[in-house]
C-alpha positions as CSV (number, residue, x, y, z in Angstrom):
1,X,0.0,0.0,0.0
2,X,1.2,3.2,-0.6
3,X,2.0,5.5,2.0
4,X,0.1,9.2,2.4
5,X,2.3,12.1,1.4
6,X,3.2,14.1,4.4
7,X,1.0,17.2,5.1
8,X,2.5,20.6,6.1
9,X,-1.4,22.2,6.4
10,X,-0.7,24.3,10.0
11,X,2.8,24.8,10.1
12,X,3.9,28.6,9.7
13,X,4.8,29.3,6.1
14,X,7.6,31.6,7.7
15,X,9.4,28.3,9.3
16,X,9.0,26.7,6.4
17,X,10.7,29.4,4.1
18,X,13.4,29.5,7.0
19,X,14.8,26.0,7.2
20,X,14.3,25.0,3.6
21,X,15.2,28.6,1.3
22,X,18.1,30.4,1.4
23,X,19.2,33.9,0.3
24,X,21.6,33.5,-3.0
25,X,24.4,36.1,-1.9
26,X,26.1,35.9,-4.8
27,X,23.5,36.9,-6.7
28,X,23.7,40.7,-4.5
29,X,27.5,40.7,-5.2
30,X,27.2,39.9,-8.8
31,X,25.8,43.4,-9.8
32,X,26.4,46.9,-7.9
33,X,26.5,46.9,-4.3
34,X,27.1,49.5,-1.9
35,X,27.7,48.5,1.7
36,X,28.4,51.1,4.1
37,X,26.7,51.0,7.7
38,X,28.1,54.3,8.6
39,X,25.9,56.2,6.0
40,X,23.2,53.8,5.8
41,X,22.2,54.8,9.5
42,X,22.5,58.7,8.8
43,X,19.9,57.6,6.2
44,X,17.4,55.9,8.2
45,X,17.5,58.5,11.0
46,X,15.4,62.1,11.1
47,X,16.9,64.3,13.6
48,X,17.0,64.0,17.1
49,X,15.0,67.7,17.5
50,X,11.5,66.8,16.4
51,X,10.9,70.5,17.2
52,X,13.4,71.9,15.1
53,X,12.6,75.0,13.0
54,X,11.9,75.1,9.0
55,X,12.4,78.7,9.2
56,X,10.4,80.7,6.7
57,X,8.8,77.3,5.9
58,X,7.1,76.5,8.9
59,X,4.6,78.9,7.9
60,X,3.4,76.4,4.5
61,X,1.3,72.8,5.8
62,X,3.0,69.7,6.0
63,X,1.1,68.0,3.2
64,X,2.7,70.7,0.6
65,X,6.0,70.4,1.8
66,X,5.5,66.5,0.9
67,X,4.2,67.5,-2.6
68,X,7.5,69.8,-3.3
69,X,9.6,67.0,-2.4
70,X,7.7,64.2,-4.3
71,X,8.7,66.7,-6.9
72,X,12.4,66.7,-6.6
73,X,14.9,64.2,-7.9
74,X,16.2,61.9,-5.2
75,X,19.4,63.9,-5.3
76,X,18.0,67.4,-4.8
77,X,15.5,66.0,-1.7
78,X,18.7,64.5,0.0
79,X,20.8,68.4,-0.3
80,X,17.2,69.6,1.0
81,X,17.1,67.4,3.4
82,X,20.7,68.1,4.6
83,X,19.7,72.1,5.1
84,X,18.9,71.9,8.6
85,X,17.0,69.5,10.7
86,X,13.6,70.8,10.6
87,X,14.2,69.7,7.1
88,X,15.6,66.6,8.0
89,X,12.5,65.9,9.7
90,X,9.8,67.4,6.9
91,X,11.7,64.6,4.2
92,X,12.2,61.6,7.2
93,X,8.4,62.0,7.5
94,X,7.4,61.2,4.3
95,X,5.8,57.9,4.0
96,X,7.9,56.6,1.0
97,X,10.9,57.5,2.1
98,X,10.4,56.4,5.1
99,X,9.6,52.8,4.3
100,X,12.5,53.2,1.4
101,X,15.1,54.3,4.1
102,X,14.0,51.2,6.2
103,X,14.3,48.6,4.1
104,X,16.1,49.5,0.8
105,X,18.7,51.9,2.5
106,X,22.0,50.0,0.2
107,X,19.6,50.7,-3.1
108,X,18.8,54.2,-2.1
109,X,22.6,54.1,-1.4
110,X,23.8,52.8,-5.0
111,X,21.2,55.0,-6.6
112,X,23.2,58.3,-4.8
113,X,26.5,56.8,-5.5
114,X,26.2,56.3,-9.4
115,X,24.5,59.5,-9.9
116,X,21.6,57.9,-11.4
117,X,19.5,60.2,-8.2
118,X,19.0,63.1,-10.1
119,X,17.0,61.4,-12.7
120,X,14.6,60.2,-10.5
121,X,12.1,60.7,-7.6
122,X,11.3,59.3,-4.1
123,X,7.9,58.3,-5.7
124,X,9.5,56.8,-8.8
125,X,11.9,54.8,-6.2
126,X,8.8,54.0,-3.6
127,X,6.7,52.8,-7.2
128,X,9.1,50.4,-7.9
129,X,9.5,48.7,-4.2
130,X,5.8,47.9,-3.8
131,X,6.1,46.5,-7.4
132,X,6.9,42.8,-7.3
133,X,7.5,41.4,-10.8
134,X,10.5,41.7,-13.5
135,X,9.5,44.0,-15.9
136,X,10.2,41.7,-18.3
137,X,9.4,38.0,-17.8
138,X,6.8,38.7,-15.1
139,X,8.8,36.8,-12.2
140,X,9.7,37.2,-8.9
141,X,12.7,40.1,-9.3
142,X,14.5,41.1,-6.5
143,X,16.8,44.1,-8.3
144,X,16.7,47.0,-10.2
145,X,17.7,47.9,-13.4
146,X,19.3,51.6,-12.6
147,X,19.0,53.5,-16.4
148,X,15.3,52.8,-16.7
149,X,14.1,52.7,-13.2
150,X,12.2,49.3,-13.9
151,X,12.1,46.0,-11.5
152,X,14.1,42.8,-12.8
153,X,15.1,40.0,-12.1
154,X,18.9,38.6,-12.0
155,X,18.7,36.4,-15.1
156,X,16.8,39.0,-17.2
157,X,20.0,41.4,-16.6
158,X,22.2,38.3,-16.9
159,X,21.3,37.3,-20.6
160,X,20.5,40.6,-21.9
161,X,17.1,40.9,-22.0
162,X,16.6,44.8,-20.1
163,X,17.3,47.4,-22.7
164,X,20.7,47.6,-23.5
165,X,23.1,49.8,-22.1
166,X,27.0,50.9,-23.7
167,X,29.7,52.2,-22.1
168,X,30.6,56.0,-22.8
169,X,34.2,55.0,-21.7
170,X,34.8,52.3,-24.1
171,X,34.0,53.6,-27.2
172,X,37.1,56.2,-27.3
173,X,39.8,53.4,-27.0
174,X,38.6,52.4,-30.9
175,X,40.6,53.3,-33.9
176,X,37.8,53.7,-36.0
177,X,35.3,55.8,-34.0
178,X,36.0,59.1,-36.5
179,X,34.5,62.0,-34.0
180,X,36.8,63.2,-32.1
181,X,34.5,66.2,-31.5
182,X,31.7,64.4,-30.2
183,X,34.3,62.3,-27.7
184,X,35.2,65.7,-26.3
185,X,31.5,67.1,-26.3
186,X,30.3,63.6,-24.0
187,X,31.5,65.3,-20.6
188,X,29.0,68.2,-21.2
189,X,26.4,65.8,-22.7
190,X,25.8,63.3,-19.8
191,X,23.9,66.2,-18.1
192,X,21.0,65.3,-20.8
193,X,20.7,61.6,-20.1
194,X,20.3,59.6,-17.5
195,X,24.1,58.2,-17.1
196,X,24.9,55.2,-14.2
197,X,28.1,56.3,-13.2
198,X,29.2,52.8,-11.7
199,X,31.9,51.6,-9.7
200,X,35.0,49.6,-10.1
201,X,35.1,46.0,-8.1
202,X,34.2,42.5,-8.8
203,X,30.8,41.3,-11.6
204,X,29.0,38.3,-12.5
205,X,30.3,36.0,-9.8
206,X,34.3,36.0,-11.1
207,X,37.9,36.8,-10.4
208,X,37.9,39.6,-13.2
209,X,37.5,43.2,-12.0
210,X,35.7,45.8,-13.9
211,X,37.2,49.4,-13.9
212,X,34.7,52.3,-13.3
213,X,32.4,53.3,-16.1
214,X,29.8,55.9,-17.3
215,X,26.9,53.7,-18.3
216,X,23.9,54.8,-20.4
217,X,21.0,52.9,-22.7
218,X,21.5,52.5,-26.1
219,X,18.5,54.3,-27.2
220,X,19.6,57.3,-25.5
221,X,23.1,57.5,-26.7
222,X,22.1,57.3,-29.9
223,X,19.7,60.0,-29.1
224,X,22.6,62.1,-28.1
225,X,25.0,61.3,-31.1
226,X,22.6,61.3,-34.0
227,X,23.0,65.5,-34.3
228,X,26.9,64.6,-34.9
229,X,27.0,61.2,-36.4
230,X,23.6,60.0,-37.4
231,X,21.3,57.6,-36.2
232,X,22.6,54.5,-38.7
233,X,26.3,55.3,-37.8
234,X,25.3,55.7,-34.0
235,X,23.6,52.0,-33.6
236,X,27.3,50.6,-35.7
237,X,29.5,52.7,-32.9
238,X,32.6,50.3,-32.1
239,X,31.9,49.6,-28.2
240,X,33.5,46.7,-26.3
241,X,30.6,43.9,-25.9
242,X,30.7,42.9,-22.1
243,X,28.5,40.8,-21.0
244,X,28.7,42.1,-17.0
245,X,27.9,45.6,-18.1
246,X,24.4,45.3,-17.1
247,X,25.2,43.8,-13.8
248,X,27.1,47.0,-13.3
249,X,23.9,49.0,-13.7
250,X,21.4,47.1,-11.2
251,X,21.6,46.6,-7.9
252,X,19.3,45.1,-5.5
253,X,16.2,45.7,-4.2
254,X,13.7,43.4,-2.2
255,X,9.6,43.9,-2.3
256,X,7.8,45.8,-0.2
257,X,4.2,44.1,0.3
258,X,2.3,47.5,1.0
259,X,-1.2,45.1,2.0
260,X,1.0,43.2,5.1
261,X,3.9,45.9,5.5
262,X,6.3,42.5,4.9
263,X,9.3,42.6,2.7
264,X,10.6,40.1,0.6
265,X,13.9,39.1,-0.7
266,X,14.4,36.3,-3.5
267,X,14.6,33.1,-2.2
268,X,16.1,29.5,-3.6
269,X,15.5,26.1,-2.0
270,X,18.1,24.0,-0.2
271,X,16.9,20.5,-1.2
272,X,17.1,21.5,-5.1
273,X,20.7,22.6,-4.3
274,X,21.3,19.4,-2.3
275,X,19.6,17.4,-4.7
276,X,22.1,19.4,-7.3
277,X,25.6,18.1,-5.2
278,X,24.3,14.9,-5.2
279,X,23.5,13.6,-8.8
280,X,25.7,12.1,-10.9
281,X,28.1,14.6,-13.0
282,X,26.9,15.4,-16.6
283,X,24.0,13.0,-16.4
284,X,20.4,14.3,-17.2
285,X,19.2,14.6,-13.5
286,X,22.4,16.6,-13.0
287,X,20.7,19.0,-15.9
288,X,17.5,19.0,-14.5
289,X,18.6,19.6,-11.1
290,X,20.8,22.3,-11.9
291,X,18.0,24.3,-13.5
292,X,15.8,23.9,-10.2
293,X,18.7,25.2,-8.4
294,X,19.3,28.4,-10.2
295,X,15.8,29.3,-9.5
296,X,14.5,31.9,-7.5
297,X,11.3,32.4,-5.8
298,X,8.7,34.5,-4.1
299,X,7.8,33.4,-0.5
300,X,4.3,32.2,-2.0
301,X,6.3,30.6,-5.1
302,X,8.3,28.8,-2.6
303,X,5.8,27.4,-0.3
304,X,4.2,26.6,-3.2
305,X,7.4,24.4,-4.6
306,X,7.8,23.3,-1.1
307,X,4.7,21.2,-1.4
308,X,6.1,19.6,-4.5
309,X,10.0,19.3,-3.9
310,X,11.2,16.0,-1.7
311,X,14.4,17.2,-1.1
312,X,12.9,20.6,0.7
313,X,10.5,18.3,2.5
314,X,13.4,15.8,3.7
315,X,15.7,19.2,4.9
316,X,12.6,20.5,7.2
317,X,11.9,16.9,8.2
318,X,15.4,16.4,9.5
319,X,15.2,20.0,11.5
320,X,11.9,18.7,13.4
321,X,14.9,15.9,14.6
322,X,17.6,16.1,16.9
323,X,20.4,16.2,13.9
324,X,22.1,19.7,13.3
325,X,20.3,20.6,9.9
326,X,23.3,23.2,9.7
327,X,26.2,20.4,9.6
328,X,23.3,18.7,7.0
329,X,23.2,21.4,4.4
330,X,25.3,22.1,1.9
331,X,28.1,24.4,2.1
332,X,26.8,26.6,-0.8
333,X,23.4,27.3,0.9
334,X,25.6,28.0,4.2
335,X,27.4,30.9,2.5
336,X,24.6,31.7,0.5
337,X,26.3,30.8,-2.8
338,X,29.1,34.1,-1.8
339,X,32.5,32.9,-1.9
340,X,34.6,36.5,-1.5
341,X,37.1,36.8,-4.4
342,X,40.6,36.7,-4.3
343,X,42.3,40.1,-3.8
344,X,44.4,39.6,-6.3
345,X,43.2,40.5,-10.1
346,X,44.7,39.6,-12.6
347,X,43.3,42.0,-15.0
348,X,41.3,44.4,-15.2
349,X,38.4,45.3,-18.1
């Protein structure tokens, strides 16, 4: 006879997603990340006089001091919000920033580092953290894709499918770009497009660092060059393909549920990844398990793969035993797939 499936109907979906998911790490350190506690708190915090003065501001209501600074960029409500700390307090108020500040203070943080802030707004920023799905294949996306502003996930960056972006700083080392006047013209023309301005470090989960570059979408740079060059030489300009340019211009950002206040960061499941170590090398379930692996879910999607996957249902039955599910679990899943690279590069693009 065969036996019942086991049922999980009463056990707290957050358990669940703790034992059995994990956070891929790598995946945050393959595109731009910007760790720094120091600021990230100065972020988070109004001032510490909630009596403090606007000055000749006090006299307007609270609700249109919100709507002028729904109305500036993200760069120009931060130097407002730096004037004093009555206006500390007037932005740290506002409901979007607050909930940005609390739980996507390193995006808000990458976003002022590579300039992209004075594109955008608080809303624009807010709009996008309630928003759960990739912009482009409709899954769960945990990042955001800086030049456009729009919610992706990892692989849609990975293989190219968010509009594509150049490199302002490749195309002068070719011998056949033929306008030297527009190369000298670009400094004064990134002020009309939006322009990541992205750090140097490590991309795409590898030893090869990436020097710093000005990063924009192809549609607008050719929007910018046509006066000089024309729009069919524009789209033939010589860049450098690199594949981890993209991944230069997101950087994370988890979903803000707005109906439960909850927020959510992509999850993967530890049995797939178990079941992943364990098959045979280059054999179809190797294949098969790999793609599970890779995967990355939604807390609903993963409850609802839970209920389907053995090996998730064999790591939370071993945690209800007396056996350390932490010794039990892969290595990978303890580190969250982030293995820090070496600090040696041997070369540079």
């Amino acid at each position: 006879m065969a036996s019942n499936p086991p049922s999980f109907d009463g056990i707290p979906e957050e358990n669940i997603i703790r034992v059995t998911s994990y956070h891929r790490r790598d995946l945050d350190h393959a595109v731009l990340l910007i760790e720094h506690k120091q600021i990230l708190g100065s972020i988070r915090q109004p001032s510490r006089d909630p009596l403090a003065s606007l000055g000749p501001l006090q006299v307007l209501p609270a609700e249109l001091l919100h709507e002028v600074c729904f109305l500036l960029d993200i760069q120009s409500l931060f130097r407002f919000r730096q004037v004093s700390r009555g206006t500390r307090n007037v932005v740290s108020s506002i409901r979007a920033y607050q909930k940005t500040a609390e739980h996507a203070p390193h995006t808000l943080r990458a976003i002022l580092h590579t300039k992209i802030a004075s594109w955008f707004t608080i809303r624009d920023l807010f709009q996008v953290l309630h928003t759960r799905d990739c912009s482009c294949c409709g899954a769960f996306g945990g990042f955001i894709f800086l030049p456009t502003f729009l919610r992706c996930c990892f692989w849609c960056v990975k293989e190219g499918k968010m509009p594509a972006v150049v490199s302002l700083d490749d195309v002068s080392y070719d011998n056949r770009w033929k306008s030297p006047d527009f190369l000298n013209s670009i400094p004064n023309l990134l002020d009309s497009i939006p322009t990541v301005r992205a750090k140097h470090g490590f991309y795409e989960r590898c030893q090869i660092g990436a020097r710093a570059r000005r990063i924009v979408t192809m549609d607008d740079f050719i929007r910018l060059s046509e006066p000089w060059i024309g729009k069919k030489a524009a789209r033939k300009a010589p860049f450098k393909e690199l594949e981890f340019l993209p991944l230069m211009a997101t950087t994370t950002l988890p979903h803000l549920d707005l109906a439960s206040g909850k927020i959510q960061n992509v999850v993967s499941c530890s049995g797939c990844r178990l079941r992943l170590e364990q098959a045979p090398k280059e054999s179809t379930e190797e294949i098969d398990a790999r793609t599970l692996s890779e995967k990355c879910y939604s807390h609903d999607e993963f409850i609802a793969h839970f209920r389907q996957c053995h090996e998730a249902q064999k790591v939370w039955s071993l945690s209800r035993t007396d056996v350390d599910i932490a010794a039990k679990k892969s290595d990978f899943v303890r580190q969250g797939g982030y293995y820090p690279p070496r600090p040696i590069m041997r070369k540079t693009y």
